[in-house]
N, C-alpha and C positions, 0 to 999 in steps of 0.2 A: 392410520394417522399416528404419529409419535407425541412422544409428551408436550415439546417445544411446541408441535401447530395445532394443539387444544390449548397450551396457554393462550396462543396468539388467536386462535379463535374466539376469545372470550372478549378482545379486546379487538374487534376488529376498527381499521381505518380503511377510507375509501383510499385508491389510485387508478391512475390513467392506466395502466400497466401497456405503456409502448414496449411493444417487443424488438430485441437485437436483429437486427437487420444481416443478412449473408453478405451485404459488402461490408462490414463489420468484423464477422468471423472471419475473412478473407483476410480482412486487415492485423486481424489478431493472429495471422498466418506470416506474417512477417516478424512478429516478436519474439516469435519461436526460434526463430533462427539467433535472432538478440539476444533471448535470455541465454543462448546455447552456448555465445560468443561471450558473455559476460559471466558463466560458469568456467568457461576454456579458461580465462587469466588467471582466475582462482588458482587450478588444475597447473595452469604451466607456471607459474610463481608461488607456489604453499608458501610464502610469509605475510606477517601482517601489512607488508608495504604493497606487496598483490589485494588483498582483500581491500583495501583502502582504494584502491586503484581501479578494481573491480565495483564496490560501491558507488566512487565517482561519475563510473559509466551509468549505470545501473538508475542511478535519479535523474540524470539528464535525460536518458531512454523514459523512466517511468514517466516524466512529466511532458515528455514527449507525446505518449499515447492517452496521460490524462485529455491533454489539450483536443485530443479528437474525440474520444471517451465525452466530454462535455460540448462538445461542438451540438453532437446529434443527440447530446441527451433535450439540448434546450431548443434550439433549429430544426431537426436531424427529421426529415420526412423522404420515403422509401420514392424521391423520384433520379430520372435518368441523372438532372445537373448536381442533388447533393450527393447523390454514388461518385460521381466523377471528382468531387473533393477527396472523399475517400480513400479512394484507389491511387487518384495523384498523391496521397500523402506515403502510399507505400515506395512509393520508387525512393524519396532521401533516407527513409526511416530504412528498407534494402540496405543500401548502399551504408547508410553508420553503423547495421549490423555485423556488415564485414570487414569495416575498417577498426570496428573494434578491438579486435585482435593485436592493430597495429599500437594498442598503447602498452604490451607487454615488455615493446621496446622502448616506449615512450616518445611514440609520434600518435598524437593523438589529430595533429593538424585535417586531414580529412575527414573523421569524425568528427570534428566541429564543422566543419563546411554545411555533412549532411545534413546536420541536426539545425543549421541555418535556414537551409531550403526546406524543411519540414514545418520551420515555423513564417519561413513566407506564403507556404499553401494556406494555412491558418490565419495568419494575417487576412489574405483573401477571401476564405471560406467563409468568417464570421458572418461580414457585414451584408455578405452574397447571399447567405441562405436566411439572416434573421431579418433583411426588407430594412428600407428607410427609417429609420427615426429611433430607432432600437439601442437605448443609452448603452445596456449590457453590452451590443455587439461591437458598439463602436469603440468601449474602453479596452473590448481585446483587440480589435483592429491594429491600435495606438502600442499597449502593452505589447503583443508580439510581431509589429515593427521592431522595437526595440532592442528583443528579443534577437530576432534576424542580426541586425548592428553588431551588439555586444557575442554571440557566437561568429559572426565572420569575423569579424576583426578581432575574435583568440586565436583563431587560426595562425594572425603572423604575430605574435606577441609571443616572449619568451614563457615557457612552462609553469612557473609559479602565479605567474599574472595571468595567463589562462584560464588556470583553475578559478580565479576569483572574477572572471568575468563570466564566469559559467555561473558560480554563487549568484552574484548580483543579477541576471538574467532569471536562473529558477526561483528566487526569490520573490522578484517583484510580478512573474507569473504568479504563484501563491495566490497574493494581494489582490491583482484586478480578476483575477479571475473566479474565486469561489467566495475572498472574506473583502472586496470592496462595501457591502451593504454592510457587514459590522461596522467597518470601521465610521461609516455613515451615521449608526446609529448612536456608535461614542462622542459625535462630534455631537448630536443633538442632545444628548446627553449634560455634556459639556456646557453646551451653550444654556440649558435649564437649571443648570447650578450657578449659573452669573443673573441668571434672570433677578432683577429687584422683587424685594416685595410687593403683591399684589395692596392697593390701596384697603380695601377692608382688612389685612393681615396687618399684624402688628408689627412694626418694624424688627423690634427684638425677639421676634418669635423664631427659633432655631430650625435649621432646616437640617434634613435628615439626609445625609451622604450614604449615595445608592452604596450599598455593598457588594461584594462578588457575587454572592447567591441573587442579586438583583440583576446583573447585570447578566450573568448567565439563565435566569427567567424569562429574560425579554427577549435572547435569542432562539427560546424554544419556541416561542411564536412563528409562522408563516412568515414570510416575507413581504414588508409592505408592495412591493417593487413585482408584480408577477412573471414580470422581465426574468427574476431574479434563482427562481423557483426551480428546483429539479424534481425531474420524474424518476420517484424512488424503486419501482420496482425495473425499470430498467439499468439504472445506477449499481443496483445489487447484484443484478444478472452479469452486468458486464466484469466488475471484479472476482465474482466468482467462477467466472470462465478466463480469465487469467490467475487465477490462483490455480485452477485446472491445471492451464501452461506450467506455473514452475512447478507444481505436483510430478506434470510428465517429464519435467529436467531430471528429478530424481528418479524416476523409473529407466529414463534412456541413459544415466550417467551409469549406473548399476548394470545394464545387462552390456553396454560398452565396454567398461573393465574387467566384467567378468568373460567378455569371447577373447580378450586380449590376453589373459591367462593361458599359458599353452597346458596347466596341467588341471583337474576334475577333484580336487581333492574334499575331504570333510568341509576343512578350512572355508574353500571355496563355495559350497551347497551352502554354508553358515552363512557367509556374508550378502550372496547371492539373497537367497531368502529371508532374511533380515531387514536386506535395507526395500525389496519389494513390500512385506509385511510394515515398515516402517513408513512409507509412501501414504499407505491404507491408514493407519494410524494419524497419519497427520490430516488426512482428507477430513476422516470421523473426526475428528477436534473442532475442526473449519466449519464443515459442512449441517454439524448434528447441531450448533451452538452458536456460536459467533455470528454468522452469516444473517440467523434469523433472529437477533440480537440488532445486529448493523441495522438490518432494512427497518425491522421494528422503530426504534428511535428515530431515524430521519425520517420517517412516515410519521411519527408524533408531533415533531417540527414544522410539518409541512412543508418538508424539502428544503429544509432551511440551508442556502452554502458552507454557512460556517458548520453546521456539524456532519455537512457534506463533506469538510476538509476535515476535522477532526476524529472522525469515522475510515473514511473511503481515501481519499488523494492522500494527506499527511499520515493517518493511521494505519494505514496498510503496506506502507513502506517496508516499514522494521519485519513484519513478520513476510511479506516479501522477499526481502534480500534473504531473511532467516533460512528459506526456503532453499534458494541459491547457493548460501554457505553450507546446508547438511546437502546437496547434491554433489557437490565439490569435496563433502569429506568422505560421503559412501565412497566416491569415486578413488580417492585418493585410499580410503585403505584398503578396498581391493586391490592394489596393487600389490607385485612382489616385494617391491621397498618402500612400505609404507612411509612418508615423512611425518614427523612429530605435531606437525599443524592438523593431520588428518583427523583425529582426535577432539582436538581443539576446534573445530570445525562444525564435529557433530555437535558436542556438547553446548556451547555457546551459543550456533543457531537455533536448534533446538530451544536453547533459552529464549532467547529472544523469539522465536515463535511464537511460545506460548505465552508470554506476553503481551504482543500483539492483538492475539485472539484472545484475551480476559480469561485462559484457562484459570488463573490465581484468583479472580474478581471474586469469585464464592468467599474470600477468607477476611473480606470487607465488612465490617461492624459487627465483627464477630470478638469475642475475647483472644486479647495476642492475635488477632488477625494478622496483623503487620507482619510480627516476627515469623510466625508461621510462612508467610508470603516470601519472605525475604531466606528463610532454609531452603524453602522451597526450590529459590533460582538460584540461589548458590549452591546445591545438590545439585541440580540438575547442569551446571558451569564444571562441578565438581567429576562430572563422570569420565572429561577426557584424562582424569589421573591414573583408571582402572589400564591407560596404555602399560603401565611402568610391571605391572602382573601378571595381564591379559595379551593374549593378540589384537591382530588389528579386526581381523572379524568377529572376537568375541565381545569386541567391545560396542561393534556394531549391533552386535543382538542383544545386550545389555539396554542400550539407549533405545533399541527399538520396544523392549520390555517395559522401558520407564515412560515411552510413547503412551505404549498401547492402555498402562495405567490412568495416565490421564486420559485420556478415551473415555474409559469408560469413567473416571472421576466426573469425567464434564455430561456425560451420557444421566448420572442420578440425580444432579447440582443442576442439570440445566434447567429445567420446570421450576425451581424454587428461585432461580435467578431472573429469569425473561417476568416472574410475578413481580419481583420488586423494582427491576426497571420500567417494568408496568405500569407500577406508581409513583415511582421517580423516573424519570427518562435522563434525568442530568446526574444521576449516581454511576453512571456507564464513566464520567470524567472526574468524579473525586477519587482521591488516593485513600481516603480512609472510609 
């Protein structure tokens, strides 16, 4: 047993713990090929107008697979007809995997088509598997209609307008699908701040205007709605078997460039080994800390959506793509001609990784926490400089050394961290 699941044993919470189902993993066998294809643009465009481009796919994919991620976390029961949503969901999410590629040139029109028909299986899915009368299912019903609409019809609309039909689409996804009950709760909110005074209260008796620490209190509560509710220890499982996924993008980008080297040299063993050791590194950050951080807190919640979004679907983004971008940079400097981004690639994702996963959270109400925080991600921004000295693999094994640091940083810090979230569960989203 490690430090993290004796803190978390001290503190135990009940769960359903519905386990990930093999039409699931199956499913998550098509993303593989996605994220592979959303590394490739990186790879064949090193500028920031590829990585932007790459991004763009990247969130429309990821919320792609949230939408089924949350179909079966709240529906999702292991018989013949909800498999067959499943499975049908693979065949458009296939097919925008491979047209992915086509935005390097900047036809992205097929890739919206797929990612239409992924959201008309869901459309259908919702109201199919959660039965009559199901307010939850019926607003995704409604929501990824729309969904469907606003991606086919970017297909024939010029390129810039595209993009923002794609925004507006993953957007209002967001909204109905995991923080509609917040915004529910602001409205009631709302409407208790208009309420007159009760006749025994004094007219002029002042009322106290909820503050943020209030209003974030009330969402740590369960959800009134059990409509509403996710089952957390499945929700955990499923992220971190796609964080699995882009883990192995950087193990398969690394032994790819390096068979495409015709020659065995030092150089080579260095970067080779570096960026495998660097994979490991990043696992242990995830896996030893963060992961049992996530689940902990939306287990505190009672599966609440919004910190289901603020956690899992919106929080996992950044150190997602993070992932994406340091497989695209190993890749790229094992090359024989490294380009200049390659660097910039490592350095940057890696920031934003650790980010993502609160490696920095430790330096929270601490003296100069902040500033300490903030050397921190500018050091570690700061490492694609060591190109202008180093080579391209030594600089590889540099950032996988400043990995493997935080490793174990997060390895002595994490027991002292998962206690105080333990007793604040809403200190996971302050910044100070």
């Amino acid at each position: 047993m490690t430090h993290n699941d004796a803190v978390l044993d001290e503190t135990p919470v009940e769960s359903s713990g519905k386990r990930v189902s093999w039409a699931e993993l199956y499913f998550d066998l098509i993303f593989v090929v996605a994220v592979s294809q959303t590394a490739h643009v990186i790879v064949a465009r090193p500028v920031w107008a590829g990585v932007g481009i790459a991004l763009g796919l990247f969130a429309t994919l990821w919320w792609t697979w949230i939408g089924f991620v949350v179909l079966y976390n709240r529906h999702g029961e292991d018989r013949p007809s909800r498999r067959l949503f499943v499975l049908a969901g693979t065949l458009p999410c296939a097919v925008a995997a491979v047209e992915a590629e086509g935005a390097i040139h900047g036809d992205t029109a097929g890739f919206a088509l797929a990612l239409a028909a992924a959201r008309l299986v869901l459309a259908i899915a919702y109201p199919f598997s959660a039965g009559r009368g199901n307010r939850v299912a019926r607003r995704a019903t409604i929501g990824y209609t729309l969904s469907t609409v606003l991606f086919a019809g970017s297909a024939v609309v010029p390129t810039p307008w595209r993009y923002l039909l794609w925004t507006v689409a993953l957007i209002q996804e967001a909204g109905f699908l995991l923080l509609a009950d917040t915004r529910r709760r602001d409205a009631a909110q709302r409407r208790t701040r208009r309420r007159p005074a009760a006749p025994t209260e004094p007219a002029d008796t002042p009322r106290r205007r909820p503050t943020r620490a209030d209003s974030m209190q009330q969402i740590l509560t369960s959800p009134q709605d059990p409509e509403q509710r996710l089952d957390t220890p499945h929700l955990a499982e499923r992220f971190g078997l796609f964080m699995i996924i882009l883990l192995g993008e950087i193990v398969v980008s690394v032994t790819a460039a390096a068979m495409g080297l015709p020659q065995r040299s030092l150089s080579f063993w260095v970067g080779l080994l570096g960026g495998l050791v660097l994979a490991a590194a990043l696992w242990w950050i995830y896996f030893d800390s963060a992961a049992s951080i996530n689940e902990f807190v939306l287990d505190a919640a009672g599966g609440n959506p919004a910190f289901a979004y603020g956690i899992y679907a919106g929080g996992h983004l950044g150190p997602a793509f993070g992932l994406l971008a340091i497989a695209a940079g190993v890749n790229l400097s094992l090359h024989e001609h490294p380009p200049t981004a390659a660097a910039w690639l490592l350095s940057v994702g890696l920031a934003v990784y650790l980010i993502g996963t609160r490696a920095f959270m430790v330096t929270r109400g601490r003296r100069f926490g902040g500033v300490v925080r903030l050397l921190l991600i500018a050091s570690t921004v700061g490492l694609a400089l060591l190109r202008l000295v180093l080579s391209p693999s030594a600089v590889v094994l540099v950032i996988t050394v400043w990995a493997l640091g935080f490793a174990l940083f997060v390895s002595r810090t994490g027991p002292d961290l998962l206690r105080r979230i333990a007793a604040d569960p809403l200190s996971i989203f302050r910044t100070q």
